[in-house]
N, C-alpha and C positions, 0 to 999 in steps of 0.2 A: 295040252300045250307044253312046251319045252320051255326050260328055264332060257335066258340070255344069262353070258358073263357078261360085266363092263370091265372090263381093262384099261388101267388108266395108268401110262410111260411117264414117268418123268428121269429126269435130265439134273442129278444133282449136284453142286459144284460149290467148293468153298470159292469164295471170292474175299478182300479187304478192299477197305478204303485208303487209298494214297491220300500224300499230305495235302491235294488241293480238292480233296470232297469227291475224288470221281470213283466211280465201282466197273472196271473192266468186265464187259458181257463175253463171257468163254464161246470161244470161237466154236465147238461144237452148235451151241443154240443160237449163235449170229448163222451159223451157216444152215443148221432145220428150218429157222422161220427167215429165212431171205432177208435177213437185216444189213445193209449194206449202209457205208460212213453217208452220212446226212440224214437218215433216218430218224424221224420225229415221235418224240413219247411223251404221254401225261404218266405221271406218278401219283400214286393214290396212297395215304397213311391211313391204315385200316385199321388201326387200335394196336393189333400184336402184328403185323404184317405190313409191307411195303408192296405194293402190286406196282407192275410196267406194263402202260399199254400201249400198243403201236397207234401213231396218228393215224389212218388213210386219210388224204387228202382226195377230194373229189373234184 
């Protein structure tokens, strides 16, 4: 059997926090994953890490 590679793209970007708490998402990764203004997220505090997930609403 032949080996697979996984290949795994990320997308890295300094970003800050302005002075009202907000974190601008860099228009390269609003425009890959289809994030368009009203677009709903849970935030997850994972110990060393901050995770963004997109809501699907059904």
């Amino acid at each position: 059997m032949g080996k697979k590679k996984l290949v795994i793209k990320r997308i890295v970007e300094k970003v800050s926090i302005d002075d009202q708490g907000r974190i601008a998402i860099p228009k390269s990764i609003r425009d890959k994953h289809n994030f368009n203004p009203g677009a709903e997220f849970e935030i997850i505090d994972d110990e060393d890490k901050i995770i963004l997930k997109r809501l699907i609403l059904k």
